[in-house]
ROTORVO-569224 format. One record per atom (N, C-alpha, C, O): atom name; residue number from 1; residue in one letter; x, y, z. Coordinates in steps of 0.001 Angstrom, whole numbers, m for minus. Layout:
N
   atom     n   res      east     north        up
     CA   NUM     A         X         Y         Z
...
END
This chain:
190
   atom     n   res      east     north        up
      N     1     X      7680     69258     27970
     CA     1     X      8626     70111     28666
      C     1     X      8995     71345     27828
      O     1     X      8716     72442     28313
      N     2     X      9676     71282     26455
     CA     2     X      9724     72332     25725
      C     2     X      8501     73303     25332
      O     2     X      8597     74466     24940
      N     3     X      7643     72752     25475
     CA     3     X      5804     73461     24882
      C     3     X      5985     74442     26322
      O     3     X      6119     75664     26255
      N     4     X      5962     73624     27704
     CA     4     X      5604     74660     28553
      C     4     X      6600     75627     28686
      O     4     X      6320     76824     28734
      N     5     X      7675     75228     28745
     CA     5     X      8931     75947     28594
      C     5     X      9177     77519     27420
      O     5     X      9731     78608     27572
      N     6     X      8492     76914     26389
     CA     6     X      8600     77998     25477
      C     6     X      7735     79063     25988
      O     6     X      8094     80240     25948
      N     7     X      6204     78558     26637
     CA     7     X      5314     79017     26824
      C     7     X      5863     80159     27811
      O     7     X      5964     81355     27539
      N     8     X      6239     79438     29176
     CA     8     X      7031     80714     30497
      C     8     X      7502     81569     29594
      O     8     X      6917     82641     29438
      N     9     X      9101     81120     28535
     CA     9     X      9832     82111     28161
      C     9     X      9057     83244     27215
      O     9     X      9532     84370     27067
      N    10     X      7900     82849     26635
     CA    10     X      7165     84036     25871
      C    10     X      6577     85073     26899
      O    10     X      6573     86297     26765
      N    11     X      6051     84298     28011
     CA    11     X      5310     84775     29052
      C    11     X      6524     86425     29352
      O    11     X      6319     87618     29129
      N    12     X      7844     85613     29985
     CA    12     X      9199     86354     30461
      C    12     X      9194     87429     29160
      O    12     X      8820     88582     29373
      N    13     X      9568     87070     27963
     CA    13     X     10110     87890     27357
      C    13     X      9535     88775     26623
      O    13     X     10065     89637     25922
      N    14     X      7599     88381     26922
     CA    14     X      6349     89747     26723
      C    14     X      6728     90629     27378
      O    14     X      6769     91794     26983
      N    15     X      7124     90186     28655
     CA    15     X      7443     91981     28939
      C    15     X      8697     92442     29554
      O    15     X      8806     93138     30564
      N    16     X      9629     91962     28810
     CA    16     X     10872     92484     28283
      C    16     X     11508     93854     28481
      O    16     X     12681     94113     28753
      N    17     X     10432     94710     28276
     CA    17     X     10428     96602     27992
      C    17     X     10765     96247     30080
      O    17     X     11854     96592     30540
      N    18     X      9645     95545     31066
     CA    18     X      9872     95907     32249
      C    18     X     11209     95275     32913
      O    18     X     11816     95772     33862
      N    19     X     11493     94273     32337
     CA    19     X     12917     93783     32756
      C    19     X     14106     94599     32852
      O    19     X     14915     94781     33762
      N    20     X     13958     95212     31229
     CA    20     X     14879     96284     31054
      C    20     X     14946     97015     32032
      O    20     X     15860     96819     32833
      N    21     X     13977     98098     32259
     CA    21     X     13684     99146     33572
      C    21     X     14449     98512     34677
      O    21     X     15537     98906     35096
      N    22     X     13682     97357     35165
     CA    22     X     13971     96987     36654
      C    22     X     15371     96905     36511
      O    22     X     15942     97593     37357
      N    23     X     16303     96172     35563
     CA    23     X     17546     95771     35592
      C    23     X     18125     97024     35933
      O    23     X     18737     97334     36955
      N    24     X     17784     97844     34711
     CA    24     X     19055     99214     34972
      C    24     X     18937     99820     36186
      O    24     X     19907    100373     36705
      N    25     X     17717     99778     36771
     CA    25     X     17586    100544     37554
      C    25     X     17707     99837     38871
      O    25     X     17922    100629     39789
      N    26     X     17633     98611     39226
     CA    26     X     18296     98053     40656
      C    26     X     19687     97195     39852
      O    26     X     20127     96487     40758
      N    27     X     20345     97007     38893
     CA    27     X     21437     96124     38787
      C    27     X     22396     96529     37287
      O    27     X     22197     97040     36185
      N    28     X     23610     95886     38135
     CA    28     X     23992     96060     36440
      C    28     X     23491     96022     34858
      O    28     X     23549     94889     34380
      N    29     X     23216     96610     34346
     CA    29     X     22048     95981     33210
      C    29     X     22512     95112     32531
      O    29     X     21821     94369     31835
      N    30     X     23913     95050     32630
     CA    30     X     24737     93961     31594
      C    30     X     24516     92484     32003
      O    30     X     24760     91528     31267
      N    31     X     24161     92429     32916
     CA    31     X     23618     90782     34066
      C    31     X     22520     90758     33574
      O    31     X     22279     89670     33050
      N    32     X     21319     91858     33468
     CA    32     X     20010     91466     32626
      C    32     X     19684     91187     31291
      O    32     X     18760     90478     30891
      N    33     X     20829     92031     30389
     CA    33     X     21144     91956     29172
      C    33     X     21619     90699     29482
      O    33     X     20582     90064     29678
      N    34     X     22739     89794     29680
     CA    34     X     22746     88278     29669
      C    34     X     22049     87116     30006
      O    34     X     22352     86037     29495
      N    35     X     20879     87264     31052
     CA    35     X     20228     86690     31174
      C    35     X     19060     86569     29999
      O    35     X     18671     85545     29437
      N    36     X     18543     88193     29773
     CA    36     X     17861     87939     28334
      C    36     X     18149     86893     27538
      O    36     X     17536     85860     27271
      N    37     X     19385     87421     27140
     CA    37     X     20161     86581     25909
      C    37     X     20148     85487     26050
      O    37     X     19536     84838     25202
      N    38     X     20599     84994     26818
     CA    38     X     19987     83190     27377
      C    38     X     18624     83421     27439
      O    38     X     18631     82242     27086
      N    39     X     17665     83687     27514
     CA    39     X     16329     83598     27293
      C    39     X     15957     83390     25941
      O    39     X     15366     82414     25477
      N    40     X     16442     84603     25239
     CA    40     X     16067     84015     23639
      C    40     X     17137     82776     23208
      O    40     X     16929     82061     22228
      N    41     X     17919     82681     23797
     CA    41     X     18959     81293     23193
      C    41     X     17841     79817     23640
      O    41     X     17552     78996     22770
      N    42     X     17556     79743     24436
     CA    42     X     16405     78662     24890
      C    42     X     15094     78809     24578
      O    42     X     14360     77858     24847
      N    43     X     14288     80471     23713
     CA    43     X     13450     80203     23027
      C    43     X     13933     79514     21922
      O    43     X     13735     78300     21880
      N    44     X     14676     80200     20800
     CA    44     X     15035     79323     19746
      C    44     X     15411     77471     19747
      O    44     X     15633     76871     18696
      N    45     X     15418     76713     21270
     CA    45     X     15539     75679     21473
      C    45     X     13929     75274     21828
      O    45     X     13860     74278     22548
      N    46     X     12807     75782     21505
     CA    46     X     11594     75716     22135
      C    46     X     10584     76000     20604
      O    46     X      9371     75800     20563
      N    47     X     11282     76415     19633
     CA    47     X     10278     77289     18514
      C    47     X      9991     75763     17966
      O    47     X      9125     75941     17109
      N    48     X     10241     74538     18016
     CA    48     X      9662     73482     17266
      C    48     X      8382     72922     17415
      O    48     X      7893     72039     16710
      N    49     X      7674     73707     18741
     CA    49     X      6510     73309     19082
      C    49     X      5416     74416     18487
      O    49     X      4229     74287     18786
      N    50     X      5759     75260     17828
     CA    50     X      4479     76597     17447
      C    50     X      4308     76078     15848
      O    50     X      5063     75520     15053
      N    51     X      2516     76699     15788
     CA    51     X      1557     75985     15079
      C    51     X      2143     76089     13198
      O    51     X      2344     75139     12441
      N    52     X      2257     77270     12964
     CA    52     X      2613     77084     11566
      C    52     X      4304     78189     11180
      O    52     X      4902     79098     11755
      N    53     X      4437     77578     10193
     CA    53     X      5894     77548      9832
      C    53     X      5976     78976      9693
      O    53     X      7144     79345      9810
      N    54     X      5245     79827      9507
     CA    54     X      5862     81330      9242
      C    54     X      5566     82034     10813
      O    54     X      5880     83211     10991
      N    55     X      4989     81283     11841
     CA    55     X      5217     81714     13259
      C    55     X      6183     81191     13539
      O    55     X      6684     81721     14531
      N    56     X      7006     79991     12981
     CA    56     X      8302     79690     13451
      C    56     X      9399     80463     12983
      O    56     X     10435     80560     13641
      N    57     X      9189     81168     11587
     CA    57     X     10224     81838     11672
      C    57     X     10281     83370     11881
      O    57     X     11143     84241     11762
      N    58     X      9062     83314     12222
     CA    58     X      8935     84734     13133
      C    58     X      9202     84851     14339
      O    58     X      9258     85997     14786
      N    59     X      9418     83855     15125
     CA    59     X      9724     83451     16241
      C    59     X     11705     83453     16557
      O    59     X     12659     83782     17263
      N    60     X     11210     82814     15401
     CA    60     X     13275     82681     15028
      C    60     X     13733     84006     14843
      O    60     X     14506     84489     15670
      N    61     X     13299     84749     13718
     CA    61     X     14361     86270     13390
      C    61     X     13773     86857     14944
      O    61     X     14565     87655     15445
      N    62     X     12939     86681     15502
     CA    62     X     12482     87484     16827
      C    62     X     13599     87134     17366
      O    62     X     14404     88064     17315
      N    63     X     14209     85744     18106
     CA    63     X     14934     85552     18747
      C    63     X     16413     86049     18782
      O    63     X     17153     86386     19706
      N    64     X     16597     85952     17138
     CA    64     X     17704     85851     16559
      C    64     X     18204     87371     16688
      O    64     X     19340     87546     17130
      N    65     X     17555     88294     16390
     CA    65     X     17183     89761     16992
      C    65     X     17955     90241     18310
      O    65     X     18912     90924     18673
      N    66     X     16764     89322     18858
     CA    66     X     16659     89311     20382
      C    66     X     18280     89412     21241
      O    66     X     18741     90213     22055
      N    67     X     19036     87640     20302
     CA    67     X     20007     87419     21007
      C    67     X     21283     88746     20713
      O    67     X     22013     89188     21600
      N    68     X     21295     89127     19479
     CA    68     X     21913     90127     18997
      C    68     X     21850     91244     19501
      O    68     X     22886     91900     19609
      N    69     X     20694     91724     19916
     CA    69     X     20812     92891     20866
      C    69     X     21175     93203     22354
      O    69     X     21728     94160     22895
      N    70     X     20652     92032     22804
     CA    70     X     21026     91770     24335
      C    70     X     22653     91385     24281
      O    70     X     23506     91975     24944
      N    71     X     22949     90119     23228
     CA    71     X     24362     89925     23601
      C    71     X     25133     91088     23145
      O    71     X     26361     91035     23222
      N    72     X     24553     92130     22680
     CA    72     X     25201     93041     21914
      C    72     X     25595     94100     23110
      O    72     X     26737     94539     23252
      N    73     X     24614     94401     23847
     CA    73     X     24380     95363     24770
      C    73     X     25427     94700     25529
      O    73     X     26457     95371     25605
      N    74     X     25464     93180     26313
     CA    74     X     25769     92712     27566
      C    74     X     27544     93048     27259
      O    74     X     28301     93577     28073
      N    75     X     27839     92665     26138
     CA    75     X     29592     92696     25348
      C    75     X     29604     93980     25228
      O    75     X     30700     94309     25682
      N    76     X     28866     95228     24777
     CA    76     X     29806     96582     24887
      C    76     X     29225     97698     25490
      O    76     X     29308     98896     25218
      N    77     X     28501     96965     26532
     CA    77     X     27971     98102     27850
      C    77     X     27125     99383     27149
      O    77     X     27030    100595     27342
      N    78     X     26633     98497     26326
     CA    78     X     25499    100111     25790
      C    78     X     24330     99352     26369
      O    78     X     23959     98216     26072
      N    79     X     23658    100451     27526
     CA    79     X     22564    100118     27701
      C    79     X     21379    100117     26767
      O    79     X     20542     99239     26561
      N    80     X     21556    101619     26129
     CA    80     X     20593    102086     24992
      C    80     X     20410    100939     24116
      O    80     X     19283    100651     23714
      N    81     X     21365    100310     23815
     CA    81     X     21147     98992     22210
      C    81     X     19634     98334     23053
      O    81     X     18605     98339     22377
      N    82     X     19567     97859     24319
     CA    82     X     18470     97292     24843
      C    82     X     17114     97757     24814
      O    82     X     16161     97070     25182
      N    83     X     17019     99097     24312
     CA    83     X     15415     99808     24014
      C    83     X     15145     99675     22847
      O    83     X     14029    100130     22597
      N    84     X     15881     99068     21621
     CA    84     X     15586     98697     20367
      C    84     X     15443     97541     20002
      O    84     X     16098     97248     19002
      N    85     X     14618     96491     20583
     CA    85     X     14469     95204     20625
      C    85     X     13114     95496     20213
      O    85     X     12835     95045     19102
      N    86     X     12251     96092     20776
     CA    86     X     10660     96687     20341
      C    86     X     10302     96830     18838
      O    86     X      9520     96310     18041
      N    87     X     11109     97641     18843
     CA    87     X     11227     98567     17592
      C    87     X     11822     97023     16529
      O    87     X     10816     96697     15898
      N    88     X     12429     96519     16331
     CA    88     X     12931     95019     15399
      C    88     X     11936     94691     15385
      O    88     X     11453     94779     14256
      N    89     X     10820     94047     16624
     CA    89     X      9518     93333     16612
      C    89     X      8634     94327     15837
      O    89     X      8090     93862     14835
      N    90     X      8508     95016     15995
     CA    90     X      7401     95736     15287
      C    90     X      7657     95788     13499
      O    90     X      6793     95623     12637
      N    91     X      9248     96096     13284
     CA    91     X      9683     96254     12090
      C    91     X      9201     94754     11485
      O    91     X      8779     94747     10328
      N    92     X      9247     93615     12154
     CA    92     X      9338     92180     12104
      C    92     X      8308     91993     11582
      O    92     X      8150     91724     10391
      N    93     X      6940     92188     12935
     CA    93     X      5740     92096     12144
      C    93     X      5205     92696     10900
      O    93     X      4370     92075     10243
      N    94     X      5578     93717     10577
     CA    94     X      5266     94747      9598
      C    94     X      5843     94514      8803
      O    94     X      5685     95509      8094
      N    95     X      6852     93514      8001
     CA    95     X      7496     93006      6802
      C    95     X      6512     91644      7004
      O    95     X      6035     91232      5947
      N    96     X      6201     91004      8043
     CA    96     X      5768     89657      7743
      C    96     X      4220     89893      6754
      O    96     X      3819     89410      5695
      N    97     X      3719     90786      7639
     CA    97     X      2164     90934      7472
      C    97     X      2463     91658      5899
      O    97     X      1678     91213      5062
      N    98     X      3276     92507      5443
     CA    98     X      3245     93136      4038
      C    98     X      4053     92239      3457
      O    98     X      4259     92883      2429
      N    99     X      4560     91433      3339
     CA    99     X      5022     90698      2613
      C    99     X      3996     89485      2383
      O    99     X      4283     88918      1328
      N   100     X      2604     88748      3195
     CA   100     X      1813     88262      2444
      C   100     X       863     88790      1907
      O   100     X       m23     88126      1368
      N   101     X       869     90403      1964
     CA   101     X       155     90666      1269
      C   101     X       485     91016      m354
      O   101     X      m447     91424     m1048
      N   102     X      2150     90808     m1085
     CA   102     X      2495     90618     m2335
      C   102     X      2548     88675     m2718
      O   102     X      2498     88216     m3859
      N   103     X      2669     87755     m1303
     CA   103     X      2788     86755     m1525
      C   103     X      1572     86046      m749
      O   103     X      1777     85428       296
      N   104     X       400     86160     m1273
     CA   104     X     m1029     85406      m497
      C   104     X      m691     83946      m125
      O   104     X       276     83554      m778
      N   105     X     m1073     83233       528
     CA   105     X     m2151     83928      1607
      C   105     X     m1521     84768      2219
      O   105     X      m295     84809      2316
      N   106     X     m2678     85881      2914
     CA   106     X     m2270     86706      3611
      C   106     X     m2496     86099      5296
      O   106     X     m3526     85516      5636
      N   107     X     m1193     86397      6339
     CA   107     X     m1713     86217      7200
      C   107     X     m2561     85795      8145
      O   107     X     m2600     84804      8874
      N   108     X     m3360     86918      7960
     CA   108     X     m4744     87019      8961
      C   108     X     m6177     85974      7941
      O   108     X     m7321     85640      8250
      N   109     X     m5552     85821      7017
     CA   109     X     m6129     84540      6237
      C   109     X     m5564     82903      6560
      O   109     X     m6252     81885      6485
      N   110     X     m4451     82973      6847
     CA   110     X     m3596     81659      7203
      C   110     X     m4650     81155      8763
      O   110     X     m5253     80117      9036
      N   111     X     m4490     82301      9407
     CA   111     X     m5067     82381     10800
      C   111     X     m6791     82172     10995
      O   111     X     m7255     81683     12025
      N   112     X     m7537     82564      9987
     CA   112     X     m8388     82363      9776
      C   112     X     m8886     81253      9166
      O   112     X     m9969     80778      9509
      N   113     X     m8241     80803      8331
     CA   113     X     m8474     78992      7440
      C   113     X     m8016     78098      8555
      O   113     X     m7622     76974      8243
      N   114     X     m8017     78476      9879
     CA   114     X     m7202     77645     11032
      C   114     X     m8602     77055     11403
      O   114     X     m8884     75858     11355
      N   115     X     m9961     78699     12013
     CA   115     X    m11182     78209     12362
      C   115     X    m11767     77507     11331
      O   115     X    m12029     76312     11468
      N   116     X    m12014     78138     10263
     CA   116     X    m12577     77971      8729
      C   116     X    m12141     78102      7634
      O   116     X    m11991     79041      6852
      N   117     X    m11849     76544      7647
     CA   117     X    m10917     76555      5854
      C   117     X    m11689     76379      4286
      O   117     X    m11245     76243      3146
      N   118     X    m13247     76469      4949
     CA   118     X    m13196     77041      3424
      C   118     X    m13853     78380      3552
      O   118     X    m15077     78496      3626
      N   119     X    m13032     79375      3577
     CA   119     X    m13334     80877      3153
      C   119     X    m13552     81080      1769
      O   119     X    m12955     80719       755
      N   120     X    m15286     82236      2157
     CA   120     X    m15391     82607       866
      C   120     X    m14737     83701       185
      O   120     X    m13767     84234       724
      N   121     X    m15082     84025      m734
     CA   121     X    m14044     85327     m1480
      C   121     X    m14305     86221     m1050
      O   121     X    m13396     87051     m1072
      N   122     X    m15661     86686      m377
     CA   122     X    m15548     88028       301
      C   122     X    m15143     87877      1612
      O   122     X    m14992     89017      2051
      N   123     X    m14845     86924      2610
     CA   123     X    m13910     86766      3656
      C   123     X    m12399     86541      3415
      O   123     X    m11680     86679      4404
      N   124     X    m11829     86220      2267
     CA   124     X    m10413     86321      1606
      C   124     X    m10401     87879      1663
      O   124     X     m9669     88642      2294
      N   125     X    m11718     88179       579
     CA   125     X    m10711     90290       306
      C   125     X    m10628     90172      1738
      O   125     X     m9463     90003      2099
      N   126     X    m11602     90209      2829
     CA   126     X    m11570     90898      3911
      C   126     X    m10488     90856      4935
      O   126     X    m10116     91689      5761
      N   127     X    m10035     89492      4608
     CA   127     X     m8489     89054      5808
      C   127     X     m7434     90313      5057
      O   127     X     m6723     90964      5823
      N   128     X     m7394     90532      3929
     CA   128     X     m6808     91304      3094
      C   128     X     m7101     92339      3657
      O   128     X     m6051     92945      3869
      N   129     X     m7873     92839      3989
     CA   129     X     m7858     94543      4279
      C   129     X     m7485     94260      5912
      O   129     X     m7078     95254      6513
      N   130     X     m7580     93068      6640
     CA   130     X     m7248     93084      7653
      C   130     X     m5986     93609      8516
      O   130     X     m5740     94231      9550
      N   131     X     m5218     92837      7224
     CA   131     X     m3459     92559      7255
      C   131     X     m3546     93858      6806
      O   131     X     m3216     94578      7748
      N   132     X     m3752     94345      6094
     CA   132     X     m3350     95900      5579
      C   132     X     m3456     97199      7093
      O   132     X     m2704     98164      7226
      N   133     X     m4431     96864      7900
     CA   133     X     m4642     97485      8884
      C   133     X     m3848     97159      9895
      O   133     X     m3571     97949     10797
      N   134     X     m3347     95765      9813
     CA   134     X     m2102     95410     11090
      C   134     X     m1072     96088     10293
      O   134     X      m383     96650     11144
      N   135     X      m684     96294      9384
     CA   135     X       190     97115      9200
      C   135     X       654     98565      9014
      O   135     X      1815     98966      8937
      N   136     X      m712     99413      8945
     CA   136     X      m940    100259      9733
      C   136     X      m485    100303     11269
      O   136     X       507    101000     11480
      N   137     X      m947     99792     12149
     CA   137     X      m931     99671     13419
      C   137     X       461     99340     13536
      O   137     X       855    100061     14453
      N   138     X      1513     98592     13083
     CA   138     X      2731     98391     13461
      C   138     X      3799     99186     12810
      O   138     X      5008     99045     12996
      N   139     X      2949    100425     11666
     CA   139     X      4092    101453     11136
      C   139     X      3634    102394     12070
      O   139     X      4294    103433     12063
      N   140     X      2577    102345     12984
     CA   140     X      2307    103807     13935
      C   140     X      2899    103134     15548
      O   140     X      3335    103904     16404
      N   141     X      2830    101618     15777
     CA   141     X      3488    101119     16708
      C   141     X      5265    101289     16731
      O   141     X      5973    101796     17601
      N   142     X      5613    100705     15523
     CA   142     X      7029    101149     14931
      C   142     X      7589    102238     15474
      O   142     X      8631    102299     16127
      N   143     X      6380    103640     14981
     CA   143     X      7007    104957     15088
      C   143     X      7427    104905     16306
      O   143     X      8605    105110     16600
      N   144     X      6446    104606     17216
     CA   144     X      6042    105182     18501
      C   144     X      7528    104980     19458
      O   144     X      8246    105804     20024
      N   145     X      7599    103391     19323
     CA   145     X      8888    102865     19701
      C   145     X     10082    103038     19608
      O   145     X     10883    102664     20465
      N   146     X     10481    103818     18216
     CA   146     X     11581    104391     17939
      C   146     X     11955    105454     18551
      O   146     X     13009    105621     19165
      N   147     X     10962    106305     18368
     CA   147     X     10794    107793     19344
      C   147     X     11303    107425     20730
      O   147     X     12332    107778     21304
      N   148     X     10229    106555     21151
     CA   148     X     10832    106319     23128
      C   148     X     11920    105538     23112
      O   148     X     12467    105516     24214
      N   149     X     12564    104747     22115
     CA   149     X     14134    104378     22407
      C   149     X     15294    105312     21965
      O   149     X     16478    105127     22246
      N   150     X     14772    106380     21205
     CA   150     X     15840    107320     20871
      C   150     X     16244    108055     21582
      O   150     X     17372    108246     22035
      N   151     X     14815    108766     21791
     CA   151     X     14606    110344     22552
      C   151     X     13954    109993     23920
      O   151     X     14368    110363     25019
      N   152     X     13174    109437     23741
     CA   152     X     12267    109135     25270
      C   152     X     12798    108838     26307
      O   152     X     13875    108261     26155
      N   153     X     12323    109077     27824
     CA   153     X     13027    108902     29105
      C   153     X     12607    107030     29042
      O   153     X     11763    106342     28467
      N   154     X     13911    106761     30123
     CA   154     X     13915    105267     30171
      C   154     X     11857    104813     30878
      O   154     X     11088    103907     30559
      N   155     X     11744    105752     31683
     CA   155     X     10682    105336     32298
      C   155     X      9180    105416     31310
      O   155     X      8153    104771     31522
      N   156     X      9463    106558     30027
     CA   156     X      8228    106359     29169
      C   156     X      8396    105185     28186
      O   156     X      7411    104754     27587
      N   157     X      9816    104575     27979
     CA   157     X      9904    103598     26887
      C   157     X      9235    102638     27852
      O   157     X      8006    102612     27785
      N   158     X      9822    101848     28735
     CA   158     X      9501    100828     29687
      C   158     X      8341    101093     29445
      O   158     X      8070    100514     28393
      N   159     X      7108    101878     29968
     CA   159     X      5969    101983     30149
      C   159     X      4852    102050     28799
      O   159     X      3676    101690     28854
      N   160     X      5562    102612     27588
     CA   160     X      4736    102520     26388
      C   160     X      4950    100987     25869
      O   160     X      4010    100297     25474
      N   161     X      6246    100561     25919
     CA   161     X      6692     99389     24847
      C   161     X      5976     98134     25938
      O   161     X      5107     97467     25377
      N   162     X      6221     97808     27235
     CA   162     X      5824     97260     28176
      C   162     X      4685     97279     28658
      O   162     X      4585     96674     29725
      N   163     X      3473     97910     28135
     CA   163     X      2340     97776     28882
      C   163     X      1190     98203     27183
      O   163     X       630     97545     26307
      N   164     X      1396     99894     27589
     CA   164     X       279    100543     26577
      C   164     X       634     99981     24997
      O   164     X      m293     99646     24259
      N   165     X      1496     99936     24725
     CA   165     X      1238     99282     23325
      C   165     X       659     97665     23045
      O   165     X       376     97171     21953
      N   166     X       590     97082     24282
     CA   166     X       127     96193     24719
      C   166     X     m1664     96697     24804
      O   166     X     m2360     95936     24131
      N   167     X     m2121     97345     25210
     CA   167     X     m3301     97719     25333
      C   167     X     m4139     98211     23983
      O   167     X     m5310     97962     23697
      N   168     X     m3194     98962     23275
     CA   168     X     m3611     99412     22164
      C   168     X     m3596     98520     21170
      O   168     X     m4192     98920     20170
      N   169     X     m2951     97049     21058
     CA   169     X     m2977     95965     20514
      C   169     X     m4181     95621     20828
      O   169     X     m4981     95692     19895
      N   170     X     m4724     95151     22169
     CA   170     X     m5594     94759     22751
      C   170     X     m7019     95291     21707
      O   170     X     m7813     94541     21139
      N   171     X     m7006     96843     21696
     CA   171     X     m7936     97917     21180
      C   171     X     m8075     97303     19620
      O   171     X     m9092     96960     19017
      N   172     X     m6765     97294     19226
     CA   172     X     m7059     96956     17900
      C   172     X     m7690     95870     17248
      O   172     X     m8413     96025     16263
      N   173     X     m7392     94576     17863
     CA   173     X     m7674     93126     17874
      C   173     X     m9275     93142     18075
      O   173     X    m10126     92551     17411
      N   174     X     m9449     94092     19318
     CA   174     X    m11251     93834     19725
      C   174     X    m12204     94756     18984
      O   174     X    m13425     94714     19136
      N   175     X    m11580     95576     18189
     CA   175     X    m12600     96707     17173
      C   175     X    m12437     95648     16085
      O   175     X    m13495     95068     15838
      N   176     X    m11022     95109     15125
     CA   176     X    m11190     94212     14680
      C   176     X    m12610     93331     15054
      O   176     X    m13592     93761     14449
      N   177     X    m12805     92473     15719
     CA   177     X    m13537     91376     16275
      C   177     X    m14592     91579     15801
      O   177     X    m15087     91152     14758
      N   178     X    m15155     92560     16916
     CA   178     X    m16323     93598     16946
      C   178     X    m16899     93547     15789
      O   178     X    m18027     93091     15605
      N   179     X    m15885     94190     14597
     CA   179     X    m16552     94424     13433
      C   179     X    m16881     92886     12624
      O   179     X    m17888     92613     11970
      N   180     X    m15929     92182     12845
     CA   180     X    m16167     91419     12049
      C   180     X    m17262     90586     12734
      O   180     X    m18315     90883     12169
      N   181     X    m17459     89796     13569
     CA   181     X    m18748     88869     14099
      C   181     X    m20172     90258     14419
      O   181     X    m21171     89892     15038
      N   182     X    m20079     91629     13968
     CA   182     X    m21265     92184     13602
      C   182     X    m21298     92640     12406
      O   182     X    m22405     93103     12131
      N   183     X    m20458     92709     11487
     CA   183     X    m20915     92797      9981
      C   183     X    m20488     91659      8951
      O   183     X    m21295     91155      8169
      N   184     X    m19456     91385      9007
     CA   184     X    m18668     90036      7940
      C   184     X    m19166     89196      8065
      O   184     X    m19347     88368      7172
      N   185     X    m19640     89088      9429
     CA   185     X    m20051     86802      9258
      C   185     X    m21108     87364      9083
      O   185     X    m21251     87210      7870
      N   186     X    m22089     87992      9477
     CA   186     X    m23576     87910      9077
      C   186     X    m23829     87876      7068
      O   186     X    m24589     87305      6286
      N   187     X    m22797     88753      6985
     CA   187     X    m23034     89120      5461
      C   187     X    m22469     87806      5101
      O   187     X    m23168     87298      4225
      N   188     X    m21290     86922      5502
     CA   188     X    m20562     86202      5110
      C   188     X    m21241     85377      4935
      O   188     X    m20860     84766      3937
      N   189     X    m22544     84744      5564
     CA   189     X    m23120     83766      6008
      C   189     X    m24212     84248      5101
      O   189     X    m24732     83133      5070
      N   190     X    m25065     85020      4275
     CA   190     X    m25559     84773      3530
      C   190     X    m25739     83792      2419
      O   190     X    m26654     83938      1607
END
């Protein structure tokens, strides 16, 4: 019950950026801002089922975030506090991913010793330059997000944070891929 449960509420609160929109724009937003907030209050009752301990507590400061901004918004009627929930996640990932890269394993190595745990040393550097590139991608994701919750119209935040940065994740993950099952494993596999 909690596994599928967590599962819907990740499903719900992926796209979060469109909730926002729809709320302000057909309802009080302070009713969507509370419902959020109960959303992440019942993820954090759901994070005991995800695979390893530093997705749980990435899951947790996500939530913990989460509940803080929404209950923040819903208690003093700032809609705006609700377009900076993005922008935390991104900041989130981008301390997690640079912070194993001063405290190894890195990441995208944890994730990788999941398929294949015994990695060789030139698939270790390589998870290493991996994580270095997700963090790239989440100080130019970061930017992006800040910009459309500061300055940006409600309808380009909704639509960048809610969809296209979603796509450009997508982009990144599959050039990732790409490269690696046509140059790394072949070489790896020597």
């Amino acid at each position: 019950m909690k596994k599928k449960l967590g599962l819907l509420l990740g499903v719900v609160l992926f796209i979060y950026p469109l909730w926002v929109y729809w709320g302000i724009n057909h309802l009080d937003f302070r009713w969507v801002a509370f419902v959020l907030c109960i959303f992440f209050i019942v993820r954090l009752w759901c994070i005991r089922n995800v695979l390893t301990k530093a997705m749980k507590t990435q899951l947790w400061l996500a939530s913990m975030i989460g509940i803080a901004i929404t209950g923040g918004s819903a208690v003093s009627a700032n809609e705006e506090l609700l377009r900076f929930y993005p922008v935390f996640v991104s900041i989130g990932f981008l301390c997690w991913f640079a912070f194993s890269l001063w405290f190894p394993p890195t990441v995208i190595e944890v994730f990788a010793r999941l398929k294949k745990p015994d990695l060789s040393e030139y698939a270790v550097h390589y998870t290493r330059l991996v994580t270095i590139w997700w963090c790239m991608f989440f100080i130019i994701n970061g930017t992006i997000a800040t910009w459309s919750a500061a300055e940006g119209s409600l309808t380009f935040w909704a639509i960048y944070n809610g969809s296209i940065s979603y796509v450009f994740m997508g982009i990144w993950f599959a050039i990732e891929w790409v490269f690696r099952k046509c140059v790394i494993e072949p070489r790896d596999n020597e």
